[in-house]
N, C-alpha and C positions, 0 to 999 in steps of 0.2 A: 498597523491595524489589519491590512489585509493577510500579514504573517495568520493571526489567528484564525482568518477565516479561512485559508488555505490547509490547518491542518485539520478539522474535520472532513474535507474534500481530498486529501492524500488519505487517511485512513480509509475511508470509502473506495478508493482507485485500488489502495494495494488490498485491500479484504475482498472484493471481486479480481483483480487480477490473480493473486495467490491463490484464494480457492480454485479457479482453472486450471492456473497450469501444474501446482501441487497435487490434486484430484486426480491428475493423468498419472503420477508417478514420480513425474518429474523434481529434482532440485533447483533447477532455474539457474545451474552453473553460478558467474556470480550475484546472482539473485541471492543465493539463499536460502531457498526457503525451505520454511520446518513448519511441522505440525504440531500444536499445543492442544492436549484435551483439556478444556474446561466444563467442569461438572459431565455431565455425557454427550458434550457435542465438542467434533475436531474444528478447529482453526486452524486454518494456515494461516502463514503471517512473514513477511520479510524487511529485517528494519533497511534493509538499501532502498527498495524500492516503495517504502514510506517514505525517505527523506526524499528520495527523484519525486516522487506523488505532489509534497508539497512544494517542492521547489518549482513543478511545471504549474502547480494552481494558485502557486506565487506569483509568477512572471505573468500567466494571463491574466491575472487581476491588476498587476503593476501596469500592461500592454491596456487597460481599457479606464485607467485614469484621464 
């Protein structure tokens, strides 16, 4: 159960983190990251640091059972 609530909160982490450090220029090495226009607004977006997002908001939800 907590799986699920974790990954609304990794989307969150990496959709603010990617837009900083993408916005600078940067690829984030092995981050990844890339920019998706949707209709007329850019996204950054990185599926590594999606899966690290939920994995860290996995374990702290696991850490406070």
């Amino acid at each position: 159960m907590e799986l699920f609530k974790a990954i609304p909160l990794g989307g969150i982490f990496t959709g603010v983190l990617a837009l900083v450090i993408g916005s600078q220029g940067s690829k984030g090495g092995q981050l990844a990251i890339f920019r998706a226009e949707i209709y007329q607004y850019d996204v950054w977006w990185s599926w590594p640091l999606f899966f690290a997002g939920v994995a860290l908001a996995w374990g702290i939800m696991m850490l406070q059972r």
